[in-house]
C-alpha positions in Angstrom: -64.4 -30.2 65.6 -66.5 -33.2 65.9 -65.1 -35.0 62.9 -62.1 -35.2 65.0 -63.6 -37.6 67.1 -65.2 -40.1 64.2 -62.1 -40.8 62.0 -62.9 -44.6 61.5 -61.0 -46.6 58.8 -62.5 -47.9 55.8 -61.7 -51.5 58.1 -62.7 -50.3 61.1 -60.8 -48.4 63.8 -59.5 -44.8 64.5 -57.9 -43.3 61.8 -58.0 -41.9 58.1 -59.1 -44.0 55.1 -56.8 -47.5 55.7 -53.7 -46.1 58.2 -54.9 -46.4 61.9 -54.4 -43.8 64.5 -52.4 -45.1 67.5 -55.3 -43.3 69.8 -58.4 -44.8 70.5 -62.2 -43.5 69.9 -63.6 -42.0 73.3 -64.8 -44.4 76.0 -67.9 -45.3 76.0 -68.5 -44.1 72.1 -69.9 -46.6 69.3 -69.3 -46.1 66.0 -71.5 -47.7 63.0 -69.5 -46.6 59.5 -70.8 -48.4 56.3 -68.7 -47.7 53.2 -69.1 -47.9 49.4 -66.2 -48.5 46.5 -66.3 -48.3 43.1 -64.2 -49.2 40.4 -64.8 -49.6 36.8 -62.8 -50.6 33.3 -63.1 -51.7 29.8 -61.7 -55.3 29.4 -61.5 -57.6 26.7 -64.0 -60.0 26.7 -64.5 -63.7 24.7 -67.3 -64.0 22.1 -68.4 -67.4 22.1 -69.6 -68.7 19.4 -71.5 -72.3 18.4 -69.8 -75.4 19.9 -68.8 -73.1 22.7 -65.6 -72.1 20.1 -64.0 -68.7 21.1 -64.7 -66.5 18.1 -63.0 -63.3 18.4 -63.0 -60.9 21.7 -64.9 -57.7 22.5 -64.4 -54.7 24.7 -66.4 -54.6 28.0 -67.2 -51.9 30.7 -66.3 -54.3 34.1 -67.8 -52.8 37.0 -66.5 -53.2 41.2 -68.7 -52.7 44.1 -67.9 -52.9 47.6 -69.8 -52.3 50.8 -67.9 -52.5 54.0 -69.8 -51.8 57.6 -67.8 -51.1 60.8 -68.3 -50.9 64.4 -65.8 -49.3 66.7 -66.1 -49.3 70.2 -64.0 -47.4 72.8 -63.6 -49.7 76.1 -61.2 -47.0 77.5 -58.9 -44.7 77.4 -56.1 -47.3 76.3 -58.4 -50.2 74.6 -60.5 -50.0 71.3 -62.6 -52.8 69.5 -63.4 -52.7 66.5 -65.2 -55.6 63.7 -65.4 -55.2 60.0 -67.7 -56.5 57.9 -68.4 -57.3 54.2 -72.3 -57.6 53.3 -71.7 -57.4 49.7 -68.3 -58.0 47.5 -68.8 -58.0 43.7 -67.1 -61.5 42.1 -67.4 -60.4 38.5 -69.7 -63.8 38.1 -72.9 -63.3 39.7 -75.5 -60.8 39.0 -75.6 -60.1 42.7 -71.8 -60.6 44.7 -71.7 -62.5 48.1 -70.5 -61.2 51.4 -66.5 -61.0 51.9 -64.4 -61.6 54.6 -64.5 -60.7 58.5 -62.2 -59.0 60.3 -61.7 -58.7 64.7 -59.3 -56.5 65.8 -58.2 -55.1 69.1 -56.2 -51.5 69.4 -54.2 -50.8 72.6 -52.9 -47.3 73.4 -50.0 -46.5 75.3 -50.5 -43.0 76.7 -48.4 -40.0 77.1 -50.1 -36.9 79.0 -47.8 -35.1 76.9 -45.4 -34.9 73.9 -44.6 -34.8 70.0 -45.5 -39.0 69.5 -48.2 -41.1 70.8 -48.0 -45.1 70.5 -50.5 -48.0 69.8 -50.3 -51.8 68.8 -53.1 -52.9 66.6 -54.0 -57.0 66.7 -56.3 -58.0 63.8 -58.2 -61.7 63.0 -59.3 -62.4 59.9 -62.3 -65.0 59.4 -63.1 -66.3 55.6 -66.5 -65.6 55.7 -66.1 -65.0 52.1 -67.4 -68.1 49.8 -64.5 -66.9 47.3 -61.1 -65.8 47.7 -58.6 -63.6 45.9 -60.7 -61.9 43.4 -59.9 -59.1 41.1 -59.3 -55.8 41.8 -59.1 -56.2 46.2 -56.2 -56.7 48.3 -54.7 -60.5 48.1 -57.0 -62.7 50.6 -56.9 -66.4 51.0 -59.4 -69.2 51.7 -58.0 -69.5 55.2 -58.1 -68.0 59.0 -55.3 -65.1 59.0 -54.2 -62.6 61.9 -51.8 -59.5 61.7 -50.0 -57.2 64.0 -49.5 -53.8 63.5 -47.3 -50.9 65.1 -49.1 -47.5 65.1 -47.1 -44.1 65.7 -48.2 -40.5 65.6 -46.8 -37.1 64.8 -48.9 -34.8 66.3 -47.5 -31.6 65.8 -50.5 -29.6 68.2 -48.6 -30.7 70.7 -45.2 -29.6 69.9 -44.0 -25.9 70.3 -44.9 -25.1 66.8 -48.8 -25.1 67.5 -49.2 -26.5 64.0 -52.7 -28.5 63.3 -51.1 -31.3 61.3 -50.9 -35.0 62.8 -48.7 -37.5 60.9 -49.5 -41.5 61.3 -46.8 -44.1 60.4 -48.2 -47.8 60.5 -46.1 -50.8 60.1 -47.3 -54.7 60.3 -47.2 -57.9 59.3 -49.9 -60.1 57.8 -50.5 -63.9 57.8 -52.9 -65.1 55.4 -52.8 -68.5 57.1 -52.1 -68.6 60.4 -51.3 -72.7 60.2 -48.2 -71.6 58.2 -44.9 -70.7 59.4 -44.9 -67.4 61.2 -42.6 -65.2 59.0 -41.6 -68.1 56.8 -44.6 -68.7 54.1 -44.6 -67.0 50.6 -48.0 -65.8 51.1 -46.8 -63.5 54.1 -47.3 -59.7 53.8 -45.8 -56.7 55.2 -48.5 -53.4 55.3 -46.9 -50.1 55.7 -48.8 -46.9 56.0 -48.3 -43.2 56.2 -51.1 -40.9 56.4 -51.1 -36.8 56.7 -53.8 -34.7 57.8 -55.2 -31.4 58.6 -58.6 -29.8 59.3 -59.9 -26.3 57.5 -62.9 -25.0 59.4 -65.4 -27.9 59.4 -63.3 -29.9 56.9 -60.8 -32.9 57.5 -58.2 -33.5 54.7 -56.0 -35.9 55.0 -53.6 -38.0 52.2 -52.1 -41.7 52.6 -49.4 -44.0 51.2 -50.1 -47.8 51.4 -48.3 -50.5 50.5 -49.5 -54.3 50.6 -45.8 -56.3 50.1 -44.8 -59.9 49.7 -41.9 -60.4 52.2 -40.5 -64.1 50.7 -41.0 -64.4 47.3 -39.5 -61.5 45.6 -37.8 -64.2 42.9 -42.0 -64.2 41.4 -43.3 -60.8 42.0 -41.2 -57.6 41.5 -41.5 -54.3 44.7 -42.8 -52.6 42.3 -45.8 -55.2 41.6 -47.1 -55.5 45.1 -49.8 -53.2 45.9 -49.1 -50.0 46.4 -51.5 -47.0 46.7 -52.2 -43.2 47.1 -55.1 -42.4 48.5 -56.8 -38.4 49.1 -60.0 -38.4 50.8 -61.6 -35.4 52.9 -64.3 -35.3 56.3 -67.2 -33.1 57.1 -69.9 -32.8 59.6 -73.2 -33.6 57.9 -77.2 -33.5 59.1 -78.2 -35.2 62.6 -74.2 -35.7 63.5 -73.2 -37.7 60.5 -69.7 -37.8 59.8 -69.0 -38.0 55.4 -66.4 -39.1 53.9 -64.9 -39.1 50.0 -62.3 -40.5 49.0 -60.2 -41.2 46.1 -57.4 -44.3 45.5 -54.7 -44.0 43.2 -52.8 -47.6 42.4 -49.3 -46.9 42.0 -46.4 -49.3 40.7 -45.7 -51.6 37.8 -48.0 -51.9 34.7 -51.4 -54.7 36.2 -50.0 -58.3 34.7 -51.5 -59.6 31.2 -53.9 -62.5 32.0 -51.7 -65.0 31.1 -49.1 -63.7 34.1 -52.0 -63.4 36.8 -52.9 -67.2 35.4 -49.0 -68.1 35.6 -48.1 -66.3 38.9 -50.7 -66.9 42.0 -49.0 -64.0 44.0 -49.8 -61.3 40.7 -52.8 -59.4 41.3 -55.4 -58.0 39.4 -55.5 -54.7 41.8 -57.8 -51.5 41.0 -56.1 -48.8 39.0 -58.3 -46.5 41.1 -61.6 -46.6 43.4 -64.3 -43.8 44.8 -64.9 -44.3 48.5 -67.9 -42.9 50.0 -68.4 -43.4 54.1 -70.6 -42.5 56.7 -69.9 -42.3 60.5 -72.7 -41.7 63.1 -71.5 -42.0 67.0 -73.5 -43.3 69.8 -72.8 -42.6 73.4 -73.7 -46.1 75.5 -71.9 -45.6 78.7 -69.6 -43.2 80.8 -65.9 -44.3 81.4 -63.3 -42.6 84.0 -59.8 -43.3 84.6 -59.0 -43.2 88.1 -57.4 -39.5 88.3 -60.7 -38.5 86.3 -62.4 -40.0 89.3 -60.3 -38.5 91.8 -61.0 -35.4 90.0 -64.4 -35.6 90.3 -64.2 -36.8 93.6 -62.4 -33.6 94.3 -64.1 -31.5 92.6 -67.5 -32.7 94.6 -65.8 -32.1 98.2 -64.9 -28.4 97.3 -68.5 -28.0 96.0 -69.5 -29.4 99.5 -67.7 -27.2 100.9 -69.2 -23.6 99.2 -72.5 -24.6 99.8 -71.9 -25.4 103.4 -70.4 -21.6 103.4 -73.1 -20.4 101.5 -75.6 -21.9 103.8 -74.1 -20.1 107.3 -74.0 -17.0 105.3 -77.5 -17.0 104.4 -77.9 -18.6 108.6 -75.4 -14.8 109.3 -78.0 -12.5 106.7 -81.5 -14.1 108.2 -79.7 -13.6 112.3 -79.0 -10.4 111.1 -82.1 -9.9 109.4 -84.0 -10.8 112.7 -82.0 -8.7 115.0 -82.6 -5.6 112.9 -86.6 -6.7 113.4 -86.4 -6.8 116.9 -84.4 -3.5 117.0 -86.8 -1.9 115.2 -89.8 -3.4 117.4 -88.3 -2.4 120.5 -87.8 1.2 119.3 -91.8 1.6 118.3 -92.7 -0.2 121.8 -90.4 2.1 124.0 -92.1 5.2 125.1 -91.3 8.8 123.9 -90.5 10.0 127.7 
């Protein structure tokens, strides 16, 4: 199924919506994946009245949009690059929202030709392109250069003596918001944990993930059950001219969302979407041919033995025309000879 081969993250990199797969995208294969979110609520609101006096409050419909835009690159078997982009991040201040944050990562494979698990490491640096930090309804950002490190595992059951097309992927990492903290130390630290399922059904790729976003050192101000967690279901299909759509659909699990005199008090609450519609695109572009070196030996191989038939192909055509000449000369000798 093609699809398989163009699971790209909503940030970029192999894998379901946000959990990463620990394999890479194909060598030599480019990936360009734009994404759109939605989110939307009715909120209380301040009427303002003369003297700039607060007057009473109103019910308003507040609205999130996203767009995110990817590029993965496979640089082998065993390397993947990938860079995440925001073009447009809704602030809930200005009419139109401006770009968020960058993100470079790196994904290394290590390889097993065969077996139940496969294993990657996943480097990630974040840039603050973004000209404001923290807002509502994202994941917690700051105004400062960040970098995280991820462990990627999968369960992929196609391989195992059940036969079964169902591949699990268990991520686990740590986040640093600021990397001119303390490493493992600062309140602002986060550990990301992932679990993702998924399974195809003729052309369509289903899969289902658990995420949590979790403060590591400060669990006297926020509560587990106020970090971010998620549930996220989201399907794949092979659209027109190759592209690969997605859907997909988050579900904030957790505590209650903190009044806005907690998320004033406490800087590590978070005003986090209750839910959000994801919409994605992958298309794939072949730049350039990569082989390993059995691959090449392989081919190398492969090229001798073809030698080979065609040098026997070419004396048994050399055998047919002899043969075919001797016959001729037979015959000729036969119609020259005299009857008596």
């Amino acid at each position: 199924m093609a699809s398989c081969l163009a699971q790209v993250t909503l940030h970029g990199g192999k894998g379901q919506l946000r959990v990463w797969d620990a394999e890479p995208v194909p060598a030599g294969h480019l990936y360009l994946s734009p994404f759109y979110s939605f989110y939307a609520e009715k909120a209380d609101a301040h009427v303002i009245g003369d003297k700039t006096a607060i007057i009473g409050t109103k019910r308003e419909l507040l609205e999130d949009h996203s767009v995110h835009l990817n590029f993965t690159i496979g640089l082998s078997h065993v390397f993947e690059l990938l860079l995440h982009a925001v073009p447009y991040q809704d602030n809930q201040r200005d009419l139109w929202g401006p770009i968020g944050d960058t993100q470079i990562g790196v994904k290394v494979h290590i390889p097993k030709k065969t077996g139940l698990m496969q294993y990657g490491l996943l480097g990630l640096v974040r840039i603050p392109t973004a000209p404001r930090h923290n807002i509502p309804y994202e994941s917690f950002s700051m105004d400062a250069y960040g970098w995280g490190l991820t462990g990627l595992v999968n369960f992929d059951l196609k391989n195992s003596t059940l036969q079964v097309p169902l591949k699990f992927c268990l991520n686990v990492g740590y986040r640093d918001h600021n990397w001119h903290d303390q490493f493992f130390r600062s309140r602002y630290d986060q550990l990301f944990c992932g679990l993702a399922l998924k399974f195809p059904i003729r052309t369509f790729l289903f899969y289902s993930e658990l995420t949590s976003e979790i403060f590591i050192n400060n669990s006297e101000y926020i509560s587990f059950s106020q970090n971010f967690h998620r549930f996220s279901q989201g399907f794949r299909f092979v659209g027109f001219n190759d592209f690969i759509f997605d859907i997909a659909c988050d579900i904030r699990l957790g505590a209650p969302p903190p009044t806005a005199y907690e998320y004033k008090e406490n800087p590590y609450l978070k005003a986090y979407a209750d839910w959000k519609i994801i919409l994605g695109a992958s298309y794939r572009i072949h730049l350039f041919t990569y082989r390993t070196e059995e691959e090449k030996a392989r081919l190398q191989q492969s090229k001798q033995e073809q030698k080979k038939l065609d040098e026997i192909r070419q004396q048994r055509e050399k055998v047919l025309k002899d043969l075919e000449e001797l016959r001729k000369q037979v015959e000729k000798e036969k119609e020259e000879k005299p009857p008596f």
